[in-house]
C-alpha positions in Angstrom: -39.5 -26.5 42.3 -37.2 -24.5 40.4 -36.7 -26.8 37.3 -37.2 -25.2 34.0 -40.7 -26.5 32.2 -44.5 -25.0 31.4 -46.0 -27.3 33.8 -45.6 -28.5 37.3 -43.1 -30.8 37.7 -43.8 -34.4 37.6 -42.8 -37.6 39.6 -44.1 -41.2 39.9 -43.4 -43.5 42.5 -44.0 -47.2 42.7 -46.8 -48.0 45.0 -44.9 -52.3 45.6 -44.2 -52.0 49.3 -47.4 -49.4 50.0 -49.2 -52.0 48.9 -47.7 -54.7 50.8 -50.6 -56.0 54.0 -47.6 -54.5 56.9 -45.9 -51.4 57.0 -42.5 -51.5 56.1 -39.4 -49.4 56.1 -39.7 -48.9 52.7 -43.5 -48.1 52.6 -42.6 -45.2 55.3 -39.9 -44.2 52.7 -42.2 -43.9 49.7 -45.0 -42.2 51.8 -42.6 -39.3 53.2 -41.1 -39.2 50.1 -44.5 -38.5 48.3 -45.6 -35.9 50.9 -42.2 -34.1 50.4 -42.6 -34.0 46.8 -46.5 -32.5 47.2 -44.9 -30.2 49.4 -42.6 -28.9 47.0 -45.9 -28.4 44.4 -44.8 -31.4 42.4 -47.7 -33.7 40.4 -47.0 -37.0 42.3 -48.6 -40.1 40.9 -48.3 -43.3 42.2 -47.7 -46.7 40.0 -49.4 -50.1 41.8 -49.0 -53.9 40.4 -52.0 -54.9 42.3 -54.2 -58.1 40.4 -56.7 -55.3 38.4 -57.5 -57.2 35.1 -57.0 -54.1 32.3 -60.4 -54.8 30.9 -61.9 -54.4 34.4 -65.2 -51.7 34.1 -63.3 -47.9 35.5 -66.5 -47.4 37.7 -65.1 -50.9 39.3 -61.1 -49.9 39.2 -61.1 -48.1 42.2 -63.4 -50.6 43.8 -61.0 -53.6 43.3 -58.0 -51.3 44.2 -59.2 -50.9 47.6 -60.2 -54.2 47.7 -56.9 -55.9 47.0 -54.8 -53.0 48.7 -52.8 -54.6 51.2 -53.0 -58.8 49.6 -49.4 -60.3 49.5 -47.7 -60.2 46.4 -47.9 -63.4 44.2 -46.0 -66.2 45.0 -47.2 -68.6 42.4 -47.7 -69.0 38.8 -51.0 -68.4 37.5 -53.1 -71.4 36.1 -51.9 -72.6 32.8 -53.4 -70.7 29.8 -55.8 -68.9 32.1 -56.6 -65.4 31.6 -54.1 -63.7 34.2 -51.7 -66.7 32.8 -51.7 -65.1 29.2 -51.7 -61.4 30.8 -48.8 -62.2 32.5 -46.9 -63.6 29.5 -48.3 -61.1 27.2 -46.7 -58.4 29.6 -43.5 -60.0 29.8 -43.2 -60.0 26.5 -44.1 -57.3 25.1 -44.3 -55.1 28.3 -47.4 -53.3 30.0 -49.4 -50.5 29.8 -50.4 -48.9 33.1 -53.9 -47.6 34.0 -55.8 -44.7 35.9 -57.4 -45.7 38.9 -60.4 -43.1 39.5 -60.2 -40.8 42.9 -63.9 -39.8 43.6 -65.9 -39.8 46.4 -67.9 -43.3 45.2 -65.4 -45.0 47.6 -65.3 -44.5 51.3 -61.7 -44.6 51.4 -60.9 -42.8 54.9 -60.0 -46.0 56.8 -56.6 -46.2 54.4 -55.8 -43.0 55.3 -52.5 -43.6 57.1 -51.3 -45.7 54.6 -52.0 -43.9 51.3 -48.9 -42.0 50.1 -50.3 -38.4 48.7 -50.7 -38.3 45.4 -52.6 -36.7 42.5 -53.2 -39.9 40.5 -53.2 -43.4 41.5 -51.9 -46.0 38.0 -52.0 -50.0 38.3 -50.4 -51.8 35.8 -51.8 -55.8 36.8 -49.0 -57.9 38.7 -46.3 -55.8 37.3 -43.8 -56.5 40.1 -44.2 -60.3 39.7 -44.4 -60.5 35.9 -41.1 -58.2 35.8 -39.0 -60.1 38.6 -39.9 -63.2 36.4 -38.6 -62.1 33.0 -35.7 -60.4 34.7 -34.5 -64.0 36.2 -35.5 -65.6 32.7 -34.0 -63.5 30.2 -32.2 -60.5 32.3 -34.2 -57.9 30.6 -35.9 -54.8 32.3 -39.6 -54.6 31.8 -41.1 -51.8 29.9 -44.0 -49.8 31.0 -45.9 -47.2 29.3 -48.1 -44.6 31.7 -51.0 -42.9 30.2 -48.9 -39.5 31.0 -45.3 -40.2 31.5 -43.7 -38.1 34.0 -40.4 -36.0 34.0 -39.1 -38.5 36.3 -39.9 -42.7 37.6 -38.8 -43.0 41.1 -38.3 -46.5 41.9 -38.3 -46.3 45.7 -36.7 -49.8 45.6 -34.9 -51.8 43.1 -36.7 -53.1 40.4 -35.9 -54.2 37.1 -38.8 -52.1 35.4 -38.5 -48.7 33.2 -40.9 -46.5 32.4 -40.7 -45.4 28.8 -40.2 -41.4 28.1 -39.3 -40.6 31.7 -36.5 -40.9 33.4 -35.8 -43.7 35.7 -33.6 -43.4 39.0 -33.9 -46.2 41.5 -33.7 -46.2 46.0 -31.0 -48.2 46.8 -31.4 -48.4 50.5 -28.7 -50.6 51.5 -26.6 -53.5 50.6 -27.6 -55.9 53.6 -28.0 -58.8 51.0 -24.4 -58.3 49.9 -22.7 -57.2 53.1 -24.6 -59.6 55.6 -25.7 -62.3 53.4 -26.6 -64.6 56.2 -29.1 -62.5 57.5 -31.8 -62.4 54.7 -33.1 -64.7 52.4 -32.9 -63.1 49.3 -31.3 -64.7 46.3 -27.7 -63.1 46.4 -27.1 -63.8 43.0 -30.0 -62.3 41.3 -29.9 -59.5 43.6 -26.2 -59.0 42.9 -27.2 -59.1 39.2 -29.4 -56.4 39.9 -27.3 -54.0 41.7 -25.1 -54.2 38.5 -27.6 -53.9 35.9 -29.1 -51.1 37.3 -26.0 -49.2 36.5 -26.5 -49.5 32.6 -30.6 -48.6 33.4 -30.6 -46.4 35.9 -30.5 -42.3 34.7 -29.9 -42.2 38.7 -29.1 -44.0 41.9 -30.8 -42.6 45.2 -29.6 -43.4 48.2 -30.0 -42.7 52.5 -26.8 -42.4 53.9 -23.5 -41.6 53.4 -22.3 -45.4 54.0 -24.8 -46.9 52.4 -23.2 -45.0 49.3 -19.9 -46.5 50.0 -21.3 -50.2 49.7 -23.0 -49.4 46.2 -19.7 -48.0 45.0 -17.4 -50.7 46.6 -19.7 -53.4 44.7 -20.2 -51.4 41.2 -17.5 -48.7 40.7 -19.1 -48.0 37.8 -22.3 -46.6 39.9 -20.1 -44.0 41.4 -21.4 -41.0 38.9 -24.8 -41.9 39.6 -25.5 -42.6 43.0 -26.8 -39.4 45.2 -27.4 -39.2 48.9 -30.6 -37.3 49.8 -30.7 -39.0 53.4 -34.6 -39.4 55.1 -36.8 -37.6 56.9 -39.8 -38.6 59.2 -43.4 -37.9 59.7 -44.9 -37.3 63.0 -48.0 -37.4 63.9 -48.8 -34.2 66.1 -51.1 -35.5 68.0 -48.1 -37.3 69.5 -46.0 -34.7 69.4 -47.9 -32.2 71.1 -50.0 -34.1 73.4 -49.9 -33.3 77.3 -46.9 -35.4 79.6 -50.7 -35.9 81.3 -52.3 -37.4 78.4 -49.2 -39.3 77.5 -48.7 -40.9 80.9 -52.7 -41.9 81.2 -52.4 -43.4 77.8 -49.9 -45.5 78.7 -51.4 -46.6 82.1 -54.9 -47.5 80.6 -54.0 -48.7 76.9 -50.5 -50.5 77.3 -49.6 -50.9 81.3 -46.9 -49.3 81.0 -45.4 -45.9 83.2 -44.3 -43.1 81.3 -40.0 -43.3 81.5 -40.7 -46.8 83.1 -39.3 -49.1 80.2 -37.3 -49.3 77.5 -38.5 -49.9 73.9 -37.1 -51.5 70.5 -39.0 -51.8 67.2 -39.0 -53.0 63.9 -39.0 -56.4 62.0 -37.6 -59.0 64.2 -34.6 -60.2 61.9 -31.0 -61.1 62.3 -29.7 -57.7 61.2 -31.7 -56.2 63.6 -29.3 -57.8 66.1 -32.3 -58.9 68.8 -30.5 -62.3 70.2 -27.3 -60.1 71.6 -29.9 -57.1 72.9 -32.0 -60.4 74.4 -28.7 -61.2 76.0 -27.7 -57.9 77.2 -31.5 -57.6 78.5 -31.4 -60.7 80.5 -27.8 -60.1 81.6 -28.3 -56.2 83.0 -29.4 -55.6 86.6 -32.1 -52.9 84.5 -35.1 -52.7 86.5 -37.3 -51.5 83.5 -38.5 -53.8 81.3 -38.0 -54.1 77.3 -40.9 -53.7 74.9 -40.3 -55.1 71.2 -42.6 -54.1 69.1 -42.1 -56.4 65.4 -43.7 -59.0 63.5 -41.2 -62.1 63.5 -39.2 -62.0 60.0 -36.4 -64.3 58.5 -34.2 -66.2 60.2 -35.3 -65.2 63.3 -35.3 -68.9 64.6 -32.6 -68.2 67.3 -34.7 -64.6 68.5 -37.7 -66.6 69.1 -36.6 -69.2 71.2 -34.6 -66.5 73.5 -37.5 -64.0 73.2 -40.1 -66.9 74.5 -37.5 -67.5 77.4 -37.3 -63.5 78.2 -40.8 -63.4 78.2 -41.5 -66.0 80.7 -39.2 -63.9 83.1 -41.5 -60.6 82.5 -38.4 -58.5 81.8 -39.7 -58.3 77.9 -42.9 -57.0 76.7 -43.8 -57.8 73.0 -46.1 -56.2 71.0 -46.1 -57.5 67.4 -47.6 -54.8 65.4 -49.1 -51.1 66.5 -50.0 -48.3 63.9 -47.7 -45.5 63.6 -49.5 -43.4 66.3 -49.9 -45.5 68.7 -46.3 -46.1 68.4 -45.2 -43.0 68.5 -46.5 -43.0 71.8 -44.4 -45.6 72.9 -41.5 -44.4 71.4 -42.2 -40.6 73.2 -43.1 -42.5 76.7 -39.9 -44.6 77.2 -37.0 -44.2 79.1 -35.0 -45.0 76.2 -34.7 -46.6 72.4 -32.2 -49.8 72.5 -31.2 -50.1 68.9 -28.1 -51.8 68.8 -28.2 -53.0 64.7 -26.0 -54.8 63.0 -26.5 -52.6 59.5 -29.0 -49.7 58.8 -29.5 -48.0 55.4 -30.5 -45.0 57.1 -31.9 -46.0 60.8 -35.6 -44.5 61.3 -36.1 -45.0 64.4 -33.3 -43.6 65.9 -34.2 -40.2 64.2 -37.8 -40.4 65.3 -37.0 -41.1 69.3 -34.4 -38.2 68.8 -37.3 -36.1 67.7 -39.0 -36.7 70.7 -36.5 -36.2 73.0 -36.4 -39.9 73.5 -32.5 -41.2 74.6 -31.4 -43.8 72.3 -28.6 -46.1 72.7 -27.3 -47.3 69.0 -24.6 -49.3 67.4 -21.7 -47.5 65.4 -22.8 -49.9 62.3 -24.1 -48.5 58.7 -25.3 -45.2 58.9 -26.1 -44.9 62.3 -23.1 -42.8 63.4 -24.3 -40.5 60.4 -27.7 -40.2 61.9 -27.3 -39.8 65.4 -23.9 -38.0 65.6 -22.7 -37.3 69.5 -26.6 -37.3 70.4 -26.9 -41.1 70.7 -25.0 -43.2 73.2 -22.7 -45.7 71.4 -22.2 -49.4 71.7 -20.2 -52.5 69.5 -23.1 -54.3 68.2 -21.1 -57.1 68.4 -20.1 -56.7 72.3 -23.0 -58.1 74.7 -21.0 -56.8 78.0 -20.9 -53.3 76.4 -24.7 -53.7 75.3 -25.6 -54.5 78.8 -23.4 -52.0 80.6 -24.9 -49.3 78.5 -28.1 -50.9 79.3 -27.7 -50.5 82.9 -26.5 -47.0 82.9 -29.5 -45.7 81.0 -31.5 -47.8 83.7 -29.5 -45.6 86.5 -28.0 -42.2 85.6 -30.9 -40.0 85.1 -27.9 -37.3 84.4 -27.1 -39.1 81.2 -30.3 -39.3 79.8 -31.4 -35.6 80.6 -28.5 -34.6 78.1 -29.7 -37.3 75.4 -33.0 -35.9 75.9 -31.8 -32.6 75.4 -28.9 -33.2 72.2 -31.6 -35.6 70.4 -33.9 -32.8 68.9 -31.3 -30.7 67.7 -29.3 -33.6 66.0 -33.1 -35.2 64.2 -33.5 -31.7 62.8 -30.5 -31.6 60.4 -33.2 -34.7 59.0 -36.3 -32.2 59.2 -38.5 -32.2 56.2 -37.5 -28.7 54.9 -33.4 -30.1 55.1 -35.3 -33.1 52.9 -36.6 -31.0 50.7 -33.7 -29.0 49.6 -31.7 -32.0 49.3 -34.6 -33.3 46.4 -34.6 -30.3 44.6 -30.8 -30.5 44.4 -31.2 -34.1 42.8 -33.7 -33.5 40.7 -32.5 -31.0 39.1 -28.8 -32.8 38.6 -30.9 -35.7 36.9 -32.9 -33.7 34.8 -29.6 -31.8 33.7 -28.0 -35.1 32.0 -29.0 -36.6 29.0 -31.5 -39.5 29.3 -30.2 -43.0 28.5 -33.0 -44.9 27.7 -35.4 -42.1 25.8 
């Protein structure tokens, strides 16, 4: 990394949604980011708020940390004047102090191996996530932490109202969903819109996926405008899915799932009202398709309205769902069907869209958020909002093999302008323009 210091550069990342029980669109985000950064021979440690008590034996730190990897995040206060009580006010107060989590080979750690971001030191400061969210809706301060080796840069791969002293501090901003489709999460609009603001004074950076998710930061705080950066996404494939025989791929599919290889179409991610579900549901059950429709998603928020419809589609056997497959066996899926429906109503970046594209996979997509960006002429179109469209394009994926031949064929070349090398380069470039201005919090 061509920045100018005696020692390899240095970036931490926050380990919240890695740590969360489900993979998540964010956890996928820090994970890539972590093995683009060790890629580009960057020191890469990773900062967890798991419930480690800091006088907790460090033959026993690793031990708890893969014991609790994976528990929800608190909900609830701790018990009144009991230990983790007074840590937790103790923190808020007067901030925390993360600490190392020992790698050695005591643990037997291979079963987390597809869900472990690459790192070269793991950090855990005890229910720092909680304790900061708390103080930050209480007094509207950021939280403080102090890391045994602070590193050239703290990259908050969500946002957070947390800084790490002596580095500096640039936040992910993925999208603005909460602010531009408020009734379709639950989060609390006004502290989030608080947030969004605040981290303009805080922040020596906003990073961000997409060209329009860029937009909405700047159309709520035109003061962000100087900080915020685009680097887009990229995605990892496994290549055992990648490379594996149409042989192999089509057996799979028979034995494990049921399914024929190009014989059904597939959506996935959290089933949630942004996600637009009900209408595809709609479209599904309205098409003359003769494939069926896999969803693969836990249910989220809000999702009252999918459910009933998705119990109703289900009794008619033209949807499939699946609620939660790791990320190979889903790339399997996602290479096997005869297309992706992902009509959303928003996307920060859009994920999937890029990783059926890499496959060859057609995809049909809505012209909301960044999705236009990300699938460009490769993708066919559709109004989110326009359930005859949905099901016309529906049916002509179902029918004109002609069309999706030339999906197939545009989708690679259009996913590898998102490649990991076109990632890389577009890091290095940020990196370097936030280490060039002058630190605001030193």
């Amino acid at each position: 990394m061509t920045v100018a210091v005696s020692r390899p550069f240095h970036v931490t990342l926050d380990g919240f949604n890695l740590a969360l029980p489900r993979g998540t669109g964010v956890a996928t985000y820090a994970r890539t980011l972590s093995e683009a950064l060790k890629g580009m021979s960057v020191q890469v440690d990773v900062l967890y708020g798991l419930n480690i008590p800091s006088h907790t034996p460090t033959a026993l730190r690793e031990v708890l940390f893969y014991d609790r990897l994976g528990e929800e995040e608190p909900k609830t206060k701790a018990r009144f004047l009991s230990e983790r009580w007074k840590a937790r006010q103790y923190s808020a107060l007067a901030g925390c102090t993360a600490q190392t989590i020992p790698a050695d080979s005591r643990i037997d750690a291979r079963s987390f191996g597809e869900r472990m971001p690459a790192f070269d030191c793991l950090l855990n400061a005890r229910d720092l996530f909680f304790v900061a969210a708390q103080r930050y809706r209480a007094t509207r301060r950021f939280m403080t932490v102090n890391l045994p080796e602070p590193p050239d840069v703290m990259h908050w791969t969500y946002p957070f109202p947390i800084r790490v002293k002596g580095a500096r501090n640039v936040y992910t901003i993925h999208d603005l969903v909460p602010l531009r489709l408020p009734h379709t999460t639950l989060d609390d609009k006004g502290y989030y819109f608080r947030l969004m603001n605040d981290l303009c004074h805080h922040a020596d950076a906003i990073c961000t996926v997409s060209e329009a998710s860029k937009r909405d930061i700047i159309a709520f705080s035109p003061q962000a405008a100087p900080l915020v950066h685009n680097t887009y996404q990229t995605i990892r494939v496994p290549s055992v899915s990648l490379n594996s025989s149409e042989e192999t791929l089509r057996d799979v599919l028979e034995r494990l799932y049921g399914l024929r290889l190009d014989g059904y179409y597939l959506f996935f991610g959290s089933i949630e009202p942004k996600k637009n579900i009900g209408r595809l549901l709609e479209a599904m059950l309205s098409s003359s398709a003769e494939r069926p429709l896999v969803i693969v998603g836990a249910m989220a928020w809000k999702a009252t309205g999918e459910l009933r419809l998705l119990e109703r589609c289900l009794n008619t056997g033209r949807v499939i769902r699946m609620e939660y497959l790791p990320e190979r066996d889903l790339m399997t899926l996602v290479r096997g069907a005869r297309a992706l429906l992902f009509p959303s109503l928003a996307e920060g970046f859009g994920l999937p869209v890029i990783e059926a594209m890499t496959f060859g996979t057609p995809v049909m997509a809505s012209r909301e958020g960044a999705l236009p960006e990300v699938g460009g002429d490769a993708v066919l179109a559709v109004d989110a909002y326009d359930i005859p469209q949905i099901t016309a394009a529906i049916e002509r994926l179902d029918r004109d093999d002609a069309l999706c031949a030339k999906l197939r064929a545009a989708g690679p070349g259009q996913a590898a302008r998102f490649d990991m090398h076109s990632y890389r380069a577009r890091l290095e470039t940020f990196y370097a323009d936030v280490m060039r201005a002058p630190v605001k919090h030193p």
